[in-house]
Structure formats: structure tokens, C-alpha cells
N, C-alpha and C positions, 0 to 999 in steps of 0.2 A: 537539466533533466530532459529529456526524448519524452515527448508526448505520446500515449497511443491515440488520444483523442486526436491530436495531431495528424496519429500515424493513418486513422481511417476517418480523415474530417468530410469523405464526402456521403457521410454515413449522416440520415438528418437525427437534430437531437429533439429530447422527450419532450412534450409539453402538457405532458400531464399533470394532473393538479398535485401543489404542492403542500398539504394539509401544514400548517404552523399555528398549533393552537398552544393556549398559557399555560406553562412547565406549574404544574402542582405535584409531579411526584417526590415525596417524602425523603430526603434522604441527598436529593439531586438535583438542589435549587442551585439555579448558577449563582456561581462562585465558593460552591461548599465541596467542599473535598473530604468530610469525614468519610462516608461510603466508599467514593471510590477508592482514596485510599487504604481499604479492606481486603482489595482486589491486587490479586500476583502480578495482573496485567494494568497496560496505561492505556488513557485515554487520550491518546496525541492529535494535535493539530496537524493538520496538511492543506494550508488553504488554497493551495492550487489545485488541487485536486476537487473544490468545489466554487472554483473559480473565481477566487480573491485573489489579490495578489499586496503583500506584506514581505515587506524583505527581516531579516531574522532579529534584530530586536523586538521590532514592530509585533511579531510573533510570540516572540516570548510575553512580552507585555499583554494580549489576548487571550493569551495563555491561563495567564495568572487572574486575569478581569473574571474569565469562565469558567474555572476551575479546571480546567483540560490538565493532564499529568504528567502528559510528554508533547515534544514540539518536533515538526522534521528538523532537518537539517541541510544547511545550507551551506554548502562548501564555497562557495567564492566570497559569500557574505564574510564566513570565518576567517579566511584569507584578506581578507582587507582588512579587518581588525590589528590594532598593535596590539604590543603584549599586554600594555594598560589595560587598554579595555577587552580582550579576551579574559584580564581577571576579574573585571569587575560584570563584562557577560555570566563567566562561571558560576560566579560567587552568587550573584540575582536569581540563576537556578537552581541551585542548594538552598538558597533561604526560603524559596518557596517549592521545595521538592519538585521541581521538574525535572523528568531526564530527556535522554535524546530518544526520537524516533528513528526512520530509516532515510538516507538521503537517496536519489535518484545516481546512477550508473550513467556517467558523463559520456557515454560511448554508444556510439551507433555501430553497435557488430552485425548489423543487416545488408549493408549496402558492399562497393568492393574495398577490397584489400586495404586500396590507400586513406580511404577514409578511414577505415578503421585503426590502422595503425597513428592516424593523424593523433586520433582520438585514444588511444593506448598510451601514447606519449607526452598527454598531460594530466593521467591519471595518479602518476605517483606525487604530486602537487596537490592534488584534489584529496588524497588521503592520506598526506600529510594533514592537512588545515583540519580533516577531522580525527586524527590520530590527537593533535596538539588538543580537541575540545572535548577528547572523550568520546566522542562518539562512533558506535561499532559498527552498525548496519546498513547494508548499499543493495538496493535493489532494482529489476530491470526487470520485464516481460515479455513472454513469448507469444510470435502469431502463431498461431494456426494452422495456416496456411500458408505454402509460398509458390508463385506464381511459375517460378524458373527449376526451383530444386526439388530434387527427389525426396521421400522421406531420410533414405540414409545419404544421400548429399546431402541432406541439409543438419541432419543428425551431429553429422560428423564438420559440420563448420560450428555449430555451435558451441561442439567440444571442445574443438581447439581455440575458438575466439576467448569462450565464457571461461574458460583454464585458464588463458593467459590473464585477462582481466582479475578473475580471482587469487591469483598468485601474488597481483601486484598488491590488491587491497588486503591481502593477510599480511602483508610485510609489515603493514601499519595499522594489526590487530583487527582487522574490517572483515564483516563476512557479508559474500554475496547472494542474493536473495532471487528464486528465477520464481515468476508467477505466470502458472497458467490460462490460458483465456479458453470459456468454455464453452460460447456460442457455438450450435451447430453453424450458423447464419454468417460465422465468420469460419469456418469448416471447409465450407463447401465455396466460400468468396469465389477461391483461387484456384489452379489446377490440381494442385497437390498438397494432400492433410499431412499435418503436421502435430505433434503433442500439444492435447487441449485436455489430459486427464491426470489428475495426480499421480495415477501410479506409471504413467510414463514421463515423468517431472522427474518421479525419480528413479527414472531409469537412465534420464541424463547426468541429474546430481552423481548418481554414482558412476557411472563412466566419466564424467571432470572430475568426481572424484578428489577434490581437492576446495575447502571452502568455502560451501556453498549449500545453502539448503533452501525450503522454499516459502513463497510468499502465498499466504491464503487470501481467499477473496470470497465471501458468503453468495457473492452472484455467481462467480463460474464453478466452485463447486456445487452449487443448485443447478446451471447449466449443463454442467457433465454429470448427470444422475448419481449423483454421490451421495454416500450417505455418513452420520454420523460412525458409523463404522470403519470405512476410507479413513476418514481424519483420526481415528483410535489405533492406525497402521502406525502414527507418527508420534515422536517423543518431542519435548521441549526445546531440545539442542535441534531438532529437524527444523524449527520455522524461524525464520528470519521476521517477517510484519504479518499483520493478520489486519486484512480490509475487511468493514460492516458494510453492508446493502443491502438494499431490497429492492425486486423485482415487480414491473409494470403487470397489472392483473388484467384479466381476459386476455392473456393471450398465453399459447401451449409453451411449453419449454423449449418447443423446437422451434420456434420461434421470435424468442427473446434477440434484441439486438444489445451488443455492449455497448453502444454510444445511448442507449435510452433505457435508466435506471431511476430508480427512489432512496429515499435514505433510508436508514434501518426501519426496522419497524413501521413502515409507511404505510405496506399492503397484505402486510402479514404472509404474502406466496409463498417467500424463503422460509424456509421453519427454522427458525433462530436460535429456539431454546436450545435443538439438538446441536445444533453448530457452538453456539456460546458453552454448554454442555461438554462439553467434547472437549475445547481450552481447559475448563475446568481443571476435569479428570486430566490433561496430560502434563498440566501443572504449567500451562504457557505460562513466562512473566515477559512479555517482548510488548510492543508497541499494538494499539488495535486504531483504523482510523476509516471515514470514510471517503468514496471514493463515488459519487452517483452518478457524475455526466448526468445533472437533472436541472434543464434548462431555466424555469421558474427559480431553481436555487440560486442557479449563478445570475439570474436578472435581479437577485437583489442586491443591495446596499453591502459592501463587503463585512462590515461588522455582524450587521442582521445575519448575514449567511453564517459565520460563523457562531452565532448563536443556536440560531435552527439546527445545526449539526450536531452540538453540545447537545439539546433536547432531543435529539433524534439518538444518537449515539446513547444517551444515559438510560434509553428506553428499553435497548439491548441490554446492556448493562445489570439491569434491574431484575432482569431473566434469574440471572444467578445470585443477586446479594439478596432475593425474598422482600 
């Protein structure tokens, strides 16, 4: 998977404090799943995303320790597996109802041509391996900005990249997931803006037109002034993954950077309830997970970190099961 932390590393990260205090609420002790089990949506693992690193039993295994409900996925991991043990992986996540979350979009469609067709052409490999484990979801994100192209130059390469890439992954029942990034702060980076709002997400979806819907994120719809309303434009079939976060306090919205975030419920800025709200009502059942680039989280112990998440995550959660 293409990192954006990657993609803007020389952006510093948060070091704000990491509040990790003892999980007493009711319902959402690790390792109990009757709650969240109540819920349409999962509670998936991504531990790269808060800077662990587990390769995909090691995952599932965590998984099931913390009661999480869903796990990403990991296509080359899958790909190395025989069939033995693809069945006895399968069969370990049916016994303990885990399904799959979203895997990462193996494809850098930003850079030129050749790269990207490099990267086109070991895609129908990559969704095979998750075609073979079941699992549907593949998702990638958009900057904001681009330093070289116009808005409709750059419009119209996304079109035709993120078309092709999606055509390949429906052949092996995948659908691709485009998320928007919604700092002004990454806006204004570069010479030229680019789609950082939901409803020009889908204005690309619908000109690819084929595939493809999109990925939510509680920071940059807080970012791009959205409200629970925006997110009531969209149906169930419209979202591919749904990221939790929360937002660094004291400071304006326009001002927020993506590389320095909190985990859910950290600072209470984002208003949760109407976001988590909103899933409710559109009847999401896809994948939710978080995503903080929050420095203190990734300086811990990778177990520890993924517990903290669990407690962060179930805290959202709790919004809606009362």
C-alpha cells in the first residue's frame, strides 16, 4: 500500500498528548464482542495505519485477543499462503466472526505513465489473492493538490487511471474506494486545488463511473466543513471504508494539518455522534477503523498501540449502542 504519511513525510508529526486511560465502559471490555456485535458495521484492525507493523495472521490473531471484528487485508500475505493454510486462515475467521476490512490500492496512479502501468500490471494478481479469501474492498486517496496539473488535467487523469484500476478489481468482485483529504493546509500546499470535498469525490466516482465509491474519514469530512447532512447525500452501496478520528484542539479548522491527528474521541472537536449518526441512519455495514498519524501512539509498543485503538475506537462506537 502507498503511504500518504509517506506521501507528505515532510509534514512534522503530532506530539500531543496521548490520553490512554482504563477501558471501564460497559459493554466494550477487550475481548467482548457481544456489543459490538449489535452493530451493521465492523470494528477493523489496520495496524499500519497506527504504526504497528503485523503481517496478516499475526493480525487476525490481535484481532480476536481485542475483540476488533474485522481485519485489513493483506494481499501478498494471502498470496504466499497455500491452499492448506488459506483454509485453515478462512476457517479461524468464521469461528471467531471476523470479516475482511479494506486493502490498500497496490498502484501509484500519481507519478508518469510508466510507473503506473508498472503498477497496473500486477494488479490482477493482487485481486486475485483477495478474490481467493473473500475479500471485496480496495481503497486509495486523493491529494488535493497538484503541483503540475490543472484541476481538469488532473481530473481527467484520475479518470482514466482510477477506471482502469477499477475495472481490473471488479473482475475479481473488488470495489475501489477514492477518499478525500480535506485540509485547507494541504489545499493551498501546491499550485493547483484539487477535489478535497465529498460532493466532488463524487463527481469523479461518477464520471469513472464504474466501481467505485468512497472512503470516509471523520477528520476531513470535519476538515471540508461538512456536515452530517453531506454524509445523508450517500447510501450504504456509496461507501466503501469509513475512518474514525479526532482532531488536535486549539487550533481553527483551517488550520488542522493531516499528518497531526488524535484517535477518536480523544478531543471531542469532531462531533462524532453526528458523523457515527449518519452511518446509523444510512445503514453502513462496511468496515470502520482508525487512522490518527499520532505520534505518541505509534511510539508505543505495537500491542499496546493496538489496544489504545480498541479503547478509542469502542468509545465512538458507544455513541450509537446507548
Amino acid at each position: 500500500m502507498i503511504s500518504r504519511r509517506g506521501f507528505v513525510r515532510n509534514q512534522a508529526v503530532s506530539m500531543a498528548g496521548l490520553a490512554v486511560a482504563p477501558w471501564t465502559l460497559k459493554g466494550f471490555e477487550v475481548g467482548n464482542r457481544s456489543t459490538l456485535d449489535k452493530l451493521n458495521f465492523t470494528m477493523s484492525l489496520n495496524p499500519g495505519a497506527i504504526g504497528a507493523k503485523f503481517n496478516q495472521s499475526e493480525i487476525l490473531d490481535l484481532a480476536i485477543k481485542f475483540g476488533y471484528s474485522a481485519i485489513t487485508c493483506l494481499p501478498n500475505d494471502l498470496s504466499a499462503m497455500d491452499s492448506g493454510e488459506m483454509d485453515a486462515f478462512l476457517a479461524k475467521m468464521k469461528t471467531h466472526k471476523i470479516s475482511w476490512g479494506s486493502a490498500g490500492l497496490p498502484i501509484d496512479f500519481r507519478k508518469d505513465e510508466a510507473t503506473f502501468k508498472e503498477g497496473l500490471a500486477k494488479m490482477p494478481a493482487t485481486c486475485a489473492a483477495m478474490e481467493k479469501a473473500g475479500a471485496t474492498r480496495m481503497n486509495t486517496w486523493i491529494m488535493p493538490s497538484n503541483a503540475h496539473y490543472t484541476y481538469r488535467t488532473n481530473f481527467s487523469l484520475h479518470q482514466s487511471r482510477l477506471k482502469d484500476a477499477a475495472n481490473i478489481a471488479g473482475h475479481h468482485g473488488v470495489r475501489l474506494g477514492l477518499e478525500y483529504v480535506g485540509p485547507k493546509t494541504l489545499l493551498t500546499r501546491s499550485r493547483f486545488p484539487f477535489v478535497r470535498t465529498l460532493v466532488e469525490t463524487k463527481e469523479l466516482i461518477a464520471a469513472i463511473d464504474e466501481n467505485v465509491g468512497v472512503v470516509l474519514d471523520s477528520f476531513h469530512w470535519y476538515c471540508a466543513e461538512e456536515s452530517k447532512t453531506d454524509l445523508l447525500t450517500l447510501d450504504n452501496r456509496d461507501i466503501i471504508a469509513v475512518d474514525l478520528n479526532d482532531a488536535r484542539s486549539g487550533f481553527d479548522v483551517a488550520d488542522q494539518i493531516d499528518g497531526k491527528r488524535e484517535l477518536p474521541m480523544a478531543t471531542g472537536v469532531i462531533p462524532l455522534q453526528d458523523f457515527m449518526d449518519a452511518l446509523v441512519i444510512i445503514g453502513y455495514d462496511g468496515p470502520l477503523r482508525a487512522e490518527p498519524f499520532n505520534q505518541p501512539l505509534r511510539d508505543m509498543d505495537d500491542e499496546a498501540a493496538v489496544k489504545a485503538t480498541y479503547d478509542a475506537m469502542a468509545k465512538a462506537f458507544a455513541l450509537v449502542t446507548g
